[in-house]
C-alpha positions as CSV (number, residue, x, y, z in Angstrom):
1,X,-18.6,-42.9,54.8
2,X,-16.4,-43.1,57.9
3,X,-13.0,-42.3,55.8
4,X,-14.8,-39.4,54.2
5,X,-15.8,-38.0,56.9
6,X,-11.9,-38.1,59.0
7,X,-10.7,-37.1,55.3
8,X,-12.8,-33.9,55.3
9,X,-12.6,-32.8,59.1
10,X,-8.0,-33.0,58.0
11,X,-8.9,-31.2,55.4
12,X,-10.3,-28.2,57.1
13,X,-7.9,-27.7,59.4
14,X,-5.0,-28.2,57.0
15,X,-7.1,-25.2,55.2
16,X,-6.8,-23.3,58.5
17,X,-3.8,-23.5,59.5
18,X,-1.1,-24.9,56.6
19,X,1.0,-25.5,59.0
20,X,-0.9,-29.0,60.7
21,X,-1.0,-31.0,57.5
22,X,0.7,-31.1,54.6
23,X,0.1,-33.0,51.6
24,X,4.0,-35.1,51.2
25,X,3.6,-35.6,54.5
26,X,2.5,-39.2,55.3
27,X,0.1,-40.2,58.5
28,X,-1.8,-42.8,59.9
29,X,-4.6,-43.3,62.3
30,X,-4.0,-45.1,65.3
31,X,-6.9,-46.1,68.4
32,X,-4.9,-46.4,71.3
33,X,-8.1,-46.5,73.7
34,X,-9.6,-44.0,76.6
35,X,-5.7,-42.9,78.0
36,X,-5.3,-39.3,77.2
37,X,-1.8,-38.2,77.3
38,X,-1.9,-34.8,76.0
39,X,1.9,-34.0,74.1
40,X,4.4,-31.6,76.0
41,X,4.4,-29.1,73.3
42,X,1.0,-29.1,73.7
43,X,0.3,-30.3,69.6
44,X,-3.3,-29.2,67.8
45,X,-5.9,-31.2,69.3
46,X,-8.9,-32.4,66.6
47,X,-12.4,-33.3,67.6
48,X,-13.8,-35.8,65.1
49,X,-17.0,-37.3,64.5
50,X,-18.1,-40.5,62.2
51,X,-21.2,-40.9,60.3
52,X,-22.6,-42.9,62.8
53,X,-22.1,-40.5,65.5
54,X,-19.2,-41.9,67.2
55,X,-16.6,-38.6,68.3
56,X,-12.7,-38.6,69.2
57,X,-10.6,-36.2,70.1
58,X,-7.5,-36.6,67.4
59,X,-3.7,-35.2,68.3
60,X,-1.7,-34.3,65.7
61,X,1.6,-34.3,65.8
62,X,4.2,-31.4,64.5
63,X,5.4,-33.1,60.7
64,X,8.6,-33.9,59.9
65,X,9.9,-32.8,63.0
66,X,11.6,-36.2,63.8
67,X,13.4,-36.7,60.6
68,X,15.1,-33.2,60.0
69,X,16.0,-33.1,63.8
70,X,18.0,-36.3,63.2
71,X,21.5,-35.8,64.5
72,X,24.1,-37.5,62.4
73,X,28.0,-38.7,64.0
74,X,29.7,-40.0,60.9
75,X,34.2,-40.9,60.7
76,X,34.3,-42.6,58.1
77,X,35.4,-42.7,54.5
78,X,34.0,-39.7,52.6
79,X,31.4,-40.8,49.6
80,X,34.3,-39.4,47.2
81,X,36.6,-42.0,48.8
82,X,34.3,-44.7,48.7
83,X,33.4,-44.2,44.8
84,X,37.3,-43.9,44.0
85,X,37.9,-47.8,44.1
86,X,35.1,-47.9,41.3
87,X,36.4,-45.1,39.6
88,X,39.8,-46.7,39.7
89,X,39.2,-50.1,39.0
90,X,37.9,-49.2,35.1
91,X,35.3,-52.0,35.7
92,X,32.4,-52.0,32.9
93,X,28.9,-51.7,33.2
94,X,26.3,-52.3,30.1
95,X,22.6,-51.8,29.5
96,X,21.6,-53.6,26.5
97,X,18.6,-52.6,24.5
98,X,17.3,-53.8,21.3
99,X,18.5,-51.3,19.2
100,X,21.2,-48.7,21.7
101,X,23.8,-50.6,23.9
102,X,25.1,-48.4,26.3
103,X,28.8,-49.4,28.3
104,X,29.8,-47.1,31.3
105,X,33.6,-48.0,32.0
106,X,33.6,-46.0,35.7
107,X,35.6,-43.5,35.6
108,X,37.2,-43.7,31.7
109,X,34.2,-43.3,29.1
110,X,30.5,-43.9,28.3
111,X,29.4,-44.8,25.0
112,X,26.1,-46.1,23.1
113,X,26.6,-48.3,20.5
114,X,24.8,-50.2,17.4
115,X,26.0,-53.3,16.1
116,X,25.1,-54.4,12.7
117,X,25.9,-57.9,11.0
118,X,24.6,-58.5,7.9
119,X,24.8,-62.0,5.7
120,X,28.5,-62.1,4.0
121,X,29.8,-59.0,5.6
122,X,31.7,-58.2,8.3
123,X,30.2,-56.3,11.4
124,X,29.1,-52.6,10.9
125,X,29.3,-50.5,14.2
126,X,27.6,-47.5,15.2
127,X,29.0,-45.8,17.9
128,X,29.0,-42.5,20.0
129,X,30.8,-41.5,23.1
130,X,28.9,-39.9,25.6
131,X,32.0,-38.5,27.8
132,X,35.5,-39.7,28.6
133,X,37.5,-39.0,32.0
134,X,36.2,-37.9,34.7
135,X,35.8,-34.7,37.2
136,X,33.4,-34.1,40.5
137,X,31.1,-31.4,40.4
138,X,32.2,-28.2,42.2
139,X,28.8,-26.4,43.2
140,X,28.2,-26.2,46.8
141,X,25.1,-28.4,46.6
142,X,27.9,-31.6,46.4
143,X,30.2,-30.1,48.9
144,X,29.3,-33.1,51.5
145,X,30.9,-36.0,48.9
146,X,34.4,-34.6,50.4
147,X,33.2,-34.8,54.1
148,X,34.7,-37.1,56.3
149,X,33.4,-35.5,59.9
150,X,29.7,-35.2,59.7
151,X,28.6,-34.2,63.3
152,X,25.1,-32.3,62.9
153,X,21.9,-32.5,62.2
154,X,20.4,-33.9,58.8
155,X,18.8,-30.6,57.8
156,X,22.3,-29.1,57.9
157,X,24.0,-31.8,56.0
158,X,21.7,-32.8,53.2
159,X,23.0,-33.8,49.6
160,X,21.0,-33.5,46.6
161,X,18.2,-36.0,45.8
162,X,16.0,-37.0,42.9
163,X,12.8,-38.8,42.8
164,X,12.3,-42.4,41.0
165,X,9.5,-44.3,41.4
166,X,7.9,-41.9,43.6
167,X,11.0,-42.2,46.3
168,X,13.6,-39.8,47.0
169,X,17.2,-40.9,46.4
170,X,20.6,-38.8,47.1
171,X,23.1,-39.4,45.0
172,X,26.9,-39.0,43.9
173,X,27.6,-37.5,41.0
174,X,30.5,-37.7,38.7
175,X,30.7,-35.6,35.1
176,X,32.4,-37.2,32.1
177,X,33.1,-34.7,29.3
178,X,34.7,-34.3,25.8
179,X,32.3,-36.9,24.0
180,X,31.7,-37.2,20.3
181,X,30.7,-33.8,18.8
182,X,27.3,-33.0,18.8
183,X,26.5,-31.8,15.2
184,X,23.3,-30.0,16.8
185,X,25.4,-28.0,19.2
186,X,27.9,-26.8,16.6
187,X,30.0,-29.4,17.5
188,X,30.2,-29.3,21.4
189,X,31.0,-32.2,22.8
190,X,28.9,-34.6,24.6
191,X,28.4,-34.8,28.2
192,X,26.9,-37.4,30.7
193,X,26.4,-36.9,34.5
194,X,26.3,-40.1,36.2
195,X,24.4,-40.5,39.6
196,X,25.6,-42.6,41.8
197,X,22.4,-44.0,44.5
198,X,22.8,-46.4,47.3
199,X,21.0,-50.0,46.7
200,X,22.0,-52.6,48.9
201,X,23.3,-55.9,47.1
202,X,23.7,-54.2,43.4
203,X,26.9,-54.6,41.3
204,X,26.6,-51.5,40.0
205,X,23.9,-51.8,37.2
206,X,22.6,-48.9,35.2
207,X,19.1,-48.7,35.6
208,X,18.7,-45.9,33.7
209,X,20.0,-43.9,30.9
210,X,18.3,-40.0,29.6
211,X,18.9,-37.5,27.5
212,X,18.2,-34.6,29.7
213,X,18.6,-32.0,27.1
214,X,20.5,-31.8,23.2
215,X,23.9,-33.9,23.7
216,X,23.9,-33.9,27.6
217,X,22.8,-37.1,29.2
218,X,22.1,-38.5,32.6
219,X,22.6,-41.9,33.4
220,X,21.6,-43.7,37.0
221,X,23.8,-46.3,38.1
222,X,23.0,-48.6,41.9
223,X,25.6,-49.6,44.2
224,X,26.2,-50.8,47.1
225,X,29.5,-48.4,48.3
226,X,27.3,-45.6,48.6
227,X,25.3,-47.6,51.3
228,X,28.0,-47.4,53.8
229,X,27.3,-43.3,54.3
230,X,24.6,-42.2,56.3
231,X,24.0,-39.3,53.9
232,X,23.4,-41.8,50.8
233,X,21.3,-44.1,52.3
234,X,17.9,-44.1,50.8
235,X,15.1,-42.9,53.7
236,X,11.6,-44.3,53.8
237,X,9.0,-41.2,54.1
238,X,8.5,-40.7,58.0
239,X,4.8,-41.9,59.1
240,X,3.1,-39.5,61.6
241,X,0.8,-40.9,63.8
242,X,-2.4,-39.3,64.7
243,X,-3.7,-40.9,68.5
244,X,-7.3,-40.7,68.0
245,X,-8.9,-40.9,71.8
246,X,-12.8,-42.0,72.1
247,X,-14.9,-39.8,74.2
248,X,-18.6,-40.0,75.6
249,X,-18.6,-43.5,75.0
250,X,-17.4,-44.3,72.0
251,X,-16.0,-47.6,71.3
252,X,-12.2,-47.5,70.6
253,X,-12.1,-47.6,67.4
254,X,-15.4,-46.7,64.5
255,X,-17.4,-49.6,64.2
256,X,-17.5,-49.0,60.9
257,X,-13.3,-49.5,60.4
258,X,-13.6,-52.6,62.4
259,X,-16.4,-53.9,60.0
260,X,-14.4,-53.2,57.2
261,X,-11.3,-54.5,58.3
262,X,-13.1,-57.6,58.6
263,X,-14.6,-57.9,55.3
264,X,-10.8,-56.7,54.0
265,X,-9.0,-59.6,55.7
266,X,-11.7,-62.0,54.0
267,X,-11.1,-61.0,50.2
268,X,-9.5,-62.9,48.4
269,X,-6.3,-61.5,47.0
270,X,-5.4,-61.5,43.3
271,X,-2.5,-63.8,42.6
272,X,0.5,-62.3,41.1
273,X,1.0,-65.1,38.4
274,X,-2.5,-63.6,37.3
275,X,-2.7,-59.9,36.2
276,X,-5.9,-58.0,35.7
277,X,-6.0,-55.5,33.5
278,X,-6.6,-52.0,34.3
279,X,-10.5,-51.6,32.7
280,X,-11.4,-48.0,31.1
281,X,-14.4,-46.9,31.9
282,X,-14.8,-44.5,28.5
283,X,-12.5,-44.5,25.2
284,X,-11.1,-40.9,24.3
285,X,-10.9,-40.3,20.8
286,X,-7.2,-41.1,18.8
287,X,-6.4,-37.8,18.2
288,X,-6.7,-36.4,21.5
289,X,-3.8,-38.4,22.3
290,X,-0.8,-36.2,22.9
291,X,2.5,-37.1,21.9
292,X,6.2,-36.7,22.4
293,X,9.4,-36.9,20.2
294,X,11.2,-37.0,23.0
295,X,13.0,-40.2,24.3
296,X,13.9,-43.5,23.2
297,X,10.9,-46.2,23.9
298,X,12.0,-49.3,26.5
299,X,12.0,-52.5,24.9
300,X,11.9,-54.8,27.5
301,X,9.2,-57.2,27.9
302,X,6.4,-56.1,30.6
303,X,3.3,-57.4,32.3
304,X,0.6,-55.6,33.1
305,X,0.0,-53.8,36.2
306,X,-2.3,-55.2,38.8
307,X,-5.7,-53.6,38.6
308,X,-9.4,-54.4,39.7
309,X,-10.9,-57.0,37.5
310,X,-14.0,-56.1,35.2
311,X,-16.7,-58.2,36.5
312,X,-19.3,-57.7,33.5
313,X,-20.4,-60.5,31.0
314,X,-17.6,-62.0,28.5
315,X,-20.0,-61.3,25.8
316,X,-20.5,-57.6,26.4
317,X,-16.7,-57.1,27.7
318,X,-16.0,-58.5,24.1
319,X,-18.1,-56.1,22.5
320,X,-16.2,-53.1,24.6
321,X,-12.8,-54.6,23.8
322,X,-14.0,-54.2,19.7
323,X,-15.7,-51.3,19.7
324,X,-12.5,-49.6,21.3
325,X,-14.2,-48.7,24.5
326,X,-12.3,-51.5,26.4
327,X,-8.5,-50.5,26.0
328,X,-5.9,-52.8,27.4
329,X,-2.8,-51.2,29.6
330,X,0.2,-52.5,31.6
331,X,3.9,-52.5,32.1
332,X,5.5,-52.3,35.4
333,X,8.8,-50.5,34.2
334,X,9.3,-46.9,33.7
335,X,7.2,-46.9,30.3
336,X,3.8,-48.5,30.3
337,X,2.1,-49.8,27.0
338,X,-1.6,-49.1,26.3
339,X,-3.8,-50.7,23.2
340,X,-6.9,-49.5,22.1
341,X,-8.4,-52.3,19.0
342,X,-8.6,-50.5,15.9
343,X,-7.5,-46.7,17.3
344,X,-4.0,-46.8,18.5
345,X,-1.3,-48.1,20.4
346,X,1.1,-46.3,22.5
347,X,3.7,-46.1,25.2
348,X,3.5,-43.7,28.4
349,X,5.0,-42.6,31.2
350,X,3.4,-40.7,34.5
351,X,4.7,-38.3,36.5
352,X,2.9,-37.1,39.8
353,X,1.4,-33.9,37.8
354,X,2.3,-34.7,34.2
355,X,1.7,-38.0,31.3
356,X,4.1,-38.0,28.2
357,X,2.9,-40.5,25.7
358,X,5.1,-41.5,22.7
359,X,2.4,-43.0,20.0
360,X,3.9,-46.3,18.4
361,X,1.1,-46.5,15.7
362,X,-2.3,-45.4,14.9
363,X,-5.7,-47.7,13.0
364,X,-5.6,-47.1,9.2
365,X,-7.4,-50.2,7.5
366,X,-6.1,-50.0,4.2
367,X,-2.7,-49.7,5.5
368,X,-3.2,-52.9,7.5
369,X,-4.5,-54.6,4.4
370,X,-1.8,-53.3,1.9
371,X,0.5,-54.9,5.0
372,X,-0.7,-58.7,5.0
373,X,-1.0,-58.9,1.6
374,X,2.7,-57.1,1.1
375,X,3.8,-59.9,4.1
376,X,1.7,-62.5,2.2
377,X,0.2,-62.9,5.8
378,X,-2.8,-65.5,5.8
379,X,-5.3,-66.2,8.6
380,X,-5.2,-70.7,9.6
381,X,-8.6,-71.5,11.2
382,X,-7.9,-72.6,15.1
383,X,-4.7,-70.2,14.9
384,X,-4.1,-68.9,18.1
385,X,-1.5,-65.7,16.8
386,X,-3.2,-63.0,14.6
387,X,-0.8,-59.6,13.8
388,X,-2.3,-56.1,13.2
389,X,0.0,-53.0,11.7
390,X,-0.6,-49.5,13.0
391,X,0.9,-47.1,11.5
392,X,1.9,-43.7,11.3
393,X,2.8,-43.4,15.0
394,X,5.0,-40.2,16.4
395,X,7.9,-39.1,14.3
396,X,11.2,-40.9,15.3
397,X,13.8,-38.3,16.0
398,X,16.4,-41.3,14.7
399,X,15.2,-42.2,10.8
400,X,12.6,-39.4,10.5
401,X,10.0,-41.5,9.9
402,X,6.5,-42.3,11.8
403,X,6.8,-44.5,14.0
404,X,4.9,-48.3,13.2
405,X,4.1,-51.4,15.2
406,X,3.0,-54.8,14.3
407,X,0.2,-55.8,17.1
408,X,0.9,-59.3,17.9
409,X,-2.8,-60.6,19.5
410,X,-2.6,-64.0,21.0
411,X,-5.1,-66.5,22.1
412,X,-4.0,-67.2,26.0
413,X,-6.6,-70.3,27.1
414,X,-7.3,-71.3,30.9
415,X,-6.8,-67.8,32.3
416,X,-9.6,-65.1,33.8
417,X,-10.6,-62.5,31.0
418,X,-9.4,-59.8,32.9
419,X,-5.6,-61.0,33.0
420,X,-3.9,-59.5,30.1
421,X,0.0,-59.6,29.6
422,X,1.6,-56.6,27.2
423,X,5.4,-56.9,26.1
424,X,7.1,-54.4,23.3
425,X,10.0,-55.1,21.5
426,X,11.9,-53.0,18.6
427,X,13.4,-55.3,16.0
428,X,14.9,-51.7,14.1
429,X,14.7,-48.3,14.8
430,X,11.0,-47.0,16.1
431,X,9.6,-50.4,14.4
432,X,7.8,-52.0,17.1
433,X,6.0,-55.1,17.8
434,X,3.2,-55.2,20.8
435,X,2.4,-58.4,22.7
436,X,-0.8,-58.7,23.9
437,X,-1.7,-62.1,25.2
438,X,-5.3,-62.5,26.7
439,X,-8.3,-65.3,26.8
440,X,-10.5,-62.2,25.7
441,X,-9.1,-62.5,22.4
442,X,-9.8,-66.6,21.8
443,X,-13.7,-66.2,20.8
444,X,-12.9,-63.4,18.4
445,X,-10.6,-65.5,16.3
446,X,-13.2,-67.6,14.9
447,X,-14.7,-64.7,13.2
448,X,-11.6,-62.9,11.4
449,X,-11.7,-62.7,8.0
450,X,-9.1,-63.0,5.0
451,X,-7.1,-60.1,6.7
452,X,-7.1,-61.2,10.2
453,X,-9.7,-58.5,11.1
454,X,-12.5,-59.4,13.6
């Protein structure tokens, strides 16, 4: 009750006056005790008061004012002279997926590749190149790559940014053009920008790879030149501090924060070797799923995201987990992996205001039976591996066809039935194969029949 209340009273005055609190901009409460030093700019004074009656006078301070006010004295090498040993050197970088390889050699060409090898032949290759050479973008918005004086404030010297992972990074961009014709562009060659961001003790890994629109990509790359320029160095969010002063009589800080504090530093904390899953509290029907085209699924292998376990009865949590009201989700990387038993199984990604799913296979029974019995599949009593196929999933925009994934469910003994691990893997093209390891699933084994249903 005590955080509602200090929620609601900011939220009123941000209504009032927009210019006091904003929603990107981060605070935190602090209690420094009965001293009253009112600010020289005289800032918005708040008068608060908790559910159990205890009042404070709040000051807020003026956002953001500290971080754009900033003043920056910078001599030395501009970022464009500190990516030209890179660009120089012709050094390789490669991202290997399980069907695309991608190799960035800095500065002379990017290319995605496929290699094929098949028994008594020699290797088939698949190959486009994304851009060759090199040029720096020419807009104003880059104009501060070629600076090698920077004596001003950071508001007047800013470089562009993007957001990844929910923080904001500049970057350094470089264009490499006249890639392999596009037939979907009339023959217009493909393009790549490649950003440049600052992340101390990288080696210059891609960490990720886009196509930002028909035959023009994007592809992120870490270093660690970048990090000697003020401009590229990556800025944690500015806190802003709200002094919250007790007045007639009121302990320092809420009772009820110090109580909960308490009881906070007493829990026990989930281990990270142990994952809960994330527990959803009502199924949504398979088709109200929307799906995208769009993209190329991530193939690595993931484990679920830390969540709050389900403390309900194995029986009943079994039940859920059948019925398709229990669906399991995790992945830490930029796609996440969801399964619901017998509806669907998919891959997603969140934005702050925006979800794109891409849906790797859906339930169809007698498609899972004409399956095993085409893969001469048969169920071993005590087995600990059963495998599921869901089919006709979104349309891969490579082969045409519906996506499909083989749902690997494996019997993982001695953990808590709330840990769940999720990998995916693509053996071919937009043919999948979902891990999903969990104890949940040991009980239900005993009782599949001849086609590995429960």
């Amino acid at each position: 009750m005590l955080f509602i209340v200090v929620v609601i009273k900011l939220w009123l005055v941000s209504k009032a006056d927009s210019s006091v609190v904003n929603d990107d901009v981060l605070f935190q409460l602090n209690w420094p005790g009965n001293e009253l030093m009112l600010p020289e700019n005289n800032g918005n004074i708040l008068f608060m008061t908790t559910a159990d009656n205890e009042q404070y006078q709040c000051l807020l301070p003026d956002e953001g004012s500290a971080s754009s006010s900033e003043f920056i004295h910078y001599t030395g090498l501009s970022a464009k002279d500190l990516m030209q040993s890179l660009l120089d050197r012709h050094t390789c970088t490669i991202r290997i997926e399980s069907y695309w390889n991608y190799e960035l050699c800095h500065g002379q060409h990017i290319r995605q590749y496929h290699e094929t090898k098949e028994q008594g032949s020699k290797t088939k290759l698949q190959e486009y190149f994304l851009g060759r050479g090199y040029i720096f973008p020419t807009e104003a918005k880059f104009e501060m790559q070629n600076a090698t004086l920077i004596k001003d404030t950071r508001e007047n010297v800013k470089v562009p940014t993007f957001l990844l992972e929910d923080r904001e990074y500049p970057y350094f961009e470089v264009i490499m053009r006249n890639g392999t014709p596009c037939d979907l562009k009339d023959g217009v060659p493909r393009m790549t920008r490649v950003h440049y961001i600052c992340d101390e003790g990288s080696r210059n890994e891609m960490i990720m790879q886009e196509e930002s629109s028909t035959c023009e990509y994007r592809v992120v790359i870490a270093t660690s030149l970048l990090c000697n320029h003020p401009l590229y160095k990556v800025k944690d969010a500015p806190i802003n501090t709200i002094n919250c002063h007790p007045v007639n009589g009121s302990p320092t800080k809420p009772d009820g924060l110090t109580q909960l504090e308490s009881t906070n530093s007493r829990m026990v904390k989930v281990s990270d070797s142990t994952t809960p899953v994330t527990r959803q509290p009502q199924a949504h029907p398979a088709s109200a799923v929307t799906s995208s085209t769009k993209g190329t699924p991530s193939q690595s292998s993931q484990t679920a995201q830390q969540g709050h376990p389900a403390h309900i009865e194995d029986e009943e949590l079994a039940q859920q987990f059948l019925r398709g009201e229990h669906c399991l989700s995790g992945g830490k990387g930029w796609w996440k992996y969801e399964f619901c038993y017998k509806r669907f199984a998919q891959q997603y990604h969140m934005e702050k205001s925006s979800r794109t799913n891409v849906l790797l296979g859906t339930w169809d029974e007698d498609a899972h039976k004409k399956w095993w019995l085409s893969s001469k599949k048969t169920h071993i009593p005590g087995s600990k591996t059963i495998t599921h196929f869901y089919s006709n999933g979104d349309i891969c925009d490579i082969t045409g066809k519906p996506r499909q994934v083989q749902v690997k469910l494996k019997c993982k003994e001695n953990v808590s039935k709330s840990a769940v691990t999720l990998y995916l893997v693509e053996p071919s093209v937009c043919n999948y194969v979902l891990g999903v390891e969990s104890s949940l699933l040991c009980p239900l084994f005993e009782n599949a029949d001849e086609y590995g249903l429960f």
